[in-house]
N, C-alpha and C positions, 0 to 999 in steps of 0.2 A: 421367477425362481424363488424358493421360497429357501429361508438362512438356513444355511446349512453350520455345521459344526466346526468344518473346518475350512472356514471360506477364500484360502490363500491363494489360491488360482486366480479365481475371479478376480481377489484383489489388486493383484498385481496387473491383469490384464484391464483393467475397468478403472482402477485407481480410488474405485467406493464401492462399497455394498451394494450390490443388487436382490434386495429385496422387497415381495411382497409387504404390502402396508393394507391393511384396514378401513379399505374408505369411508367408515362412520368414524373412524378415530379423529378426535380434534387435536391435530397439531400441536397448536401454540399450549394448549392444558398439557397436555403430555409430555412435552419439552420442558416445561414449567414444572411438572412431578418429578423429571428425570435430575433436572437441576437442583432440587434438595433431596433427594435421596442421593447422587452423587456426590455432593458440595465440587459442584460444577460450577463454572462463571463462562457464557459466552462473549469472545470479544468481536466484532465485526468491526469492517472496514467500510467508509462510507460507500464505498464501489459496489455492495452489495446489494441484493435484489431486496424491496422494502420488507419482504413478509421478514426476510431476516434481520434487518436491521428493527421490527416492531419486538420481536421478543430478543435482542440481545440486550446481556446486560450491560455494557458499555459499546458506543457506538465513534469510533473519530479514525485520526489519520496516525500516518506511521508514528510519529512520535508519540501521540497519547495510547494509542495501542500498546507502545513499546512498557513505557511507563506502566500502564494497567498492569502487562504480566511481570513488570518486576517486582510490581510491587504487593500482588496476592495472596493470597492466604487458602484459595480455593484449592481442592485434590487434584481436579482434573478442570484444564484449560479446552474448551472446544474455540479454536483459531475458525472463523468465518471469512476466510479470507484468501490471498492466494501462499505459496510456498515458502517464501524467502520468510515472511512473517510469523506461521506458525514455527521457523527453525529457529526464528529472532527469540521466542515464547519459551523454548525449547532448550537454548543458550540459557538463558536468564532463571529456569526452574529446572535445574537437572534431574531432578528426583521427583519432578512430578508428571502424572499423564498430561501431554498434549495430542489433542486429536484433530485432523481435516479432513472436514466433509467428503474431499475428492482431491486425490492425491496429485491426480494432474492438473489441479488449479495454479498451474505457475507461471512466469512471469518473462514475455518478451526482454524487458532491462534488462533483467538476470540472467537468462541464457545471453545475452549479447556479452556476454565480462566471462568466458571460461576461468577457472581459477588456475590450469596450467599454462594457459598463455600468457593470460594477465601477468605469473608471476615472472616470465620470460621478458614480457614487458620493463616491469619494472626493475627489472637489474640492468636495465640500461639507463637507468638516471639514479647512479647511488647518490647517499645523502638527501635525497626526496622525502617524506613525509606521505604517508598515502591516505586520502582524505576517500571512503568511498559512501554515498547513497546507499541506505540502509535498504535500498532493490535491488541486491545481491546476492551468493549464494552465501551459506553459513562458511563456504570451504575460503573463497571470496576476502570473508571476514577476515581468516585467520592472518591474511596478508593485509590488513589494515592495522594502520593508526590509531585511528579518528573515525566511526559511523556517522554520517550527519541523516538527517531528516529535510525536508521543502522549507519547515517553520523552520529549523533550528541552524542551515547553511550558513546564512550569512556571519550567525554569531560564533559558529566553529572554527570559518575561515577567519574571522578577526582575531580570534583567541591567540593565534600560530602568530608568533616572530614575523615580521614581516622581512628578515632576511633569511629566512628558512624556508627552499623551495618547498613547494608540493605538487602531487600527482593527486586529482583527482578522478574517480573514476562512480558508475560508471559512465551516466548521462551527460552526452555533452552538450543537450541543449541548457541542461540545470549549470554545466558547467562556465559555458557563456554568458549564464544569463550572470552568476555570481563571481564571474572576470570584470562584467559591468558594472554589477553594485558597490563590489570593493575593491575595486582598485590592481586586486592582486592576480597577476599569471601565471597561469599553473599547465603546468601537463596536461591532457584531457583524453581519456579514452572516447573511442571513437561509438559510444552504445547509444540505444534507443528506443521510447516503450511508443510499441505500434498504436496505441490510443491516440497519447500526443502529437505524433510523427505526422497525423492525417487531415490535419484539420484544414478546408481549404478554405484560404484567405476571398479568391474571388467569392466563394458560396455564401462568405460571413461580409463580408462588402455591402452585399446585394441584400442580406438580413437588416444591415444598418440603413442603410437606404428606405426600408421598408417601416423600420423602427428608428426615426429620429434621434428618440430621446432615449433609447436602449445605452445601457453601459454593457462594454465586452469586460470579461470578468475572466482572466487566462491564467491557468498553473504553469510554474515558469519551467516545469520538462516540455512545453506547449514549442515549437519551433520559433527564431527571432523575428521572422515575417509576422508570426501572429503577436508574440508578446509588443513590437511596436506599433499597434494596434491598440492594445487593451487598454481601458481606462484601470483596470488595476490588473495588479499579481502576487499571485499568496501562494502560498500550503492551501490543501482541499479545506480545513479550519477555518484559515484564512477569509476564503470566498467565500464562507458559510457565513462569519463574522459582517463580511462587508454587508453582504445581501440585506441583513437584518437592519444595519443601522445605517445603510444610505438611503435618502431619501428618492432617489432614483427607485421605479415599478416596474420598471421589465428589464431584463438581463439579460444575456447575450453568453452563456456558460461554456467556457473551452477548456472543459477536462469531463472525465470517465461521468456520464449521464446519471451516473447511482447517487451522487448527491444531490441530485434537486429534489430527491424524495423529503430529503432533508430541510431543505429551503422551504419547500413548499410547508411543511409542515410548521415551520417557524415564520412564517409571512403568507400565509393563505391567498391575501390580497395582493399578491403581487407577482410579475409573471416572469415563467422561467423560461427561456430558449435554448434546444443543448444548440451549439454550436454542431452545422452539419461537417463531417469531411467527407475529402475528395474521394470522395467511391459512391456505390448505390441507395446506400445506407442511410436511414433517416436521421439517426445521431450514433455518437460515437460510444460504443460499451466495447467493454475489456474481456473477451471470449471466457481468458481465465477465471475472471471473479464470478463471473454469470457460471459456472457450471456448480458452485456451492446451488443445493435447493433448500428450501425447507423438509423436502422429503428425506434429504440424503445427512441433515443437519438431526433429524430424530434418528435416523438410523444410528447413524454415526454416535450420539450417545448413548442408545439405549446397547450397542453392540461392543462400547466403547474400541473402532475401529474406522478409519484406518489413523495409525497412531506413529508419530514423527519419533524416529530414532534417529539420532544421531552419533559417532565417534565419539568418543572420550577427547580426543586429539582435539578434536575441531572445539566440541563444548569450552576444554582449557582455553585454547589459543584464540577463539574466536570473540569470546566475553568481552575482553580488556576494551576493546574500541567500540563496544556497547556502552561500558561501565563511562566510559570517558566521557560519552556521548550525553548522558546520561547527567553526569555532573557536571558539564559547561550549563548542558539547558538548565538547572537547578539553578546555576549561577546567573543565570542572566533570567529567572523567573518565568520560565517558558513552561 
């Protein structure tokens, strides 16, 4: 189908532009013209398929994404990533375009946390503090605290009174995992991102078996069976970090398979394993982030479409536990 003028049918039904493209046209050049003649900035998530992570202009995990759009200068923000992130971009620049590739690139965590139950939830533990996982919805936000990130949990929950309950939400295996690291009990919604949820422990057993001297390398939304397993646990950063500077050559990866594009390209010589889960599937990818293209990533800015709006209400109320977020990490140099 070739763009039409008023393409808001499609858009809503398809979530992106269905448009003819030029198959002599070079991609990555044209994205790259589109980006100065817009004063555009691409931010991508590591989850992302490589062709878009080679021409984004910044490349990491939630926190440093978040950081990048607060801290820009650019017109228009192209978010390569899934929902909850481009509304995080969205919060943080009100007055500027944000755009996603494909609108239905969103996120198992987030839909598991409704923002009307959730708040049903939480009025049965008054005096609570609500600590949520920046894999939420922006509506989500507006009932939080405190936004943390993978990097940034541990030093959020230390921040807080330690006689000051909290409700965390929405991951409860993140939630677990940072009951164990500090000490502290919290409430825990009962949420969970179908990537991490899957990973089977016998399938990664049988890898190690195979691979002696492999280290398992696990993001701590990864289930508790696997994380006591792992010779480490990080933020996606994190296990980027480790990759590079352990002396350990093959690795054993349990989270979304879009970062080893990463690794590899930072350690050439050394080898990466996604971690398989329990289903047919050869590794583990995240439906949502996999349906950004590069095709739909030129679209998307040359039509500048489809473009995250959000409430006035939400942008107010939802900022504060970004901003917060925001400057504990400053505080603790993250």
């Amino acid at each position: 189908m070739a763009f039409d003028a008023a393409p808001t049918e499609d858009l809503l039904e398809r979530g992106y532009l269905d448009v003819d493209i030029d198959p002599r046209l070079d991609l990555f050049e044209e994205i790259e013209k589109l980006k100065k003649e817009k004063n555009a900035i691409i931010l991508a998530h590591y989850y992302q398929e490589p062709d878009i992570q080679d021409i984004a202009d910044y490349v990491g995990d939630s926190l440093g994404l978040s950081q990048k759009a607060a801290w820009t200068d650019a017109d228009v923000i192209v978010f390569a990533g899934v929902h909850f992130m481009a509304e995080t971009a969205k919060i943080l620049n009100p007055t500027r375009k944000v755009l996603l590739p494909d609108l239905k690139a969103g996120c198992s965590l987030a839909d598991s946390c409704p923002a009307p139950v959730f708040r049903k939830f939480k009025e049965q533990y008054p005096g609570h503090i609500v600590v949520s996982y920046i894999s939420c919805t922006a509506e989500l936000k507006t009932l939080t605290d405190i936004c943390c990130t993978s990097t940034n949990a541990v030093h959020i929950i230390e921040s807080i009174p330690e006689d000051q309950p909290i409700i965390f939400a929405p991951d409860i295996n993140l939630g677990k995992y940072l009951q164990q690291k500090t000490g502290r009990q919290m409430v825990l919604w009962h949420g969970t991102c179908q990537v991490h949820e899957l990973f089977s422990h016998e399938q990664i057993v049988k890898l190690k078996q195979r691979h002696p001297d492999a280290h398992l390398i696990a993001h701590p939304e990864c289930e508790p069976h696997i994380l006591e397993m792992a010779d480490f646990i990080g933020s996606t950063t994190a296990l980027l970090n480790y990759t590079v500077e352990s002396d350990a050559q093959v690795f054993i990866v349990a989270t979304e398979s879009g970062i080893i594009h990463q690794m590899r390209k930072h350690s050439p010589h050394k080898t990466f394993i996604p971690a398989p889960p329990d289903n047919i599937s050869a590794c583990n990818e995240c439906p949502h982030m996999k349906r950004n293209t590069l095709e739909k990533l030129y679209v998307c800015m040359k039509y500048e479409l489809p473009e995250i709006v959000l409430p006035d209400w939400i942008i107010e109320q939802g900022r504060a536990c970004i901003d917060r977020m925001l400057e504990i990490s400053a505080r603790a140099g993250l």
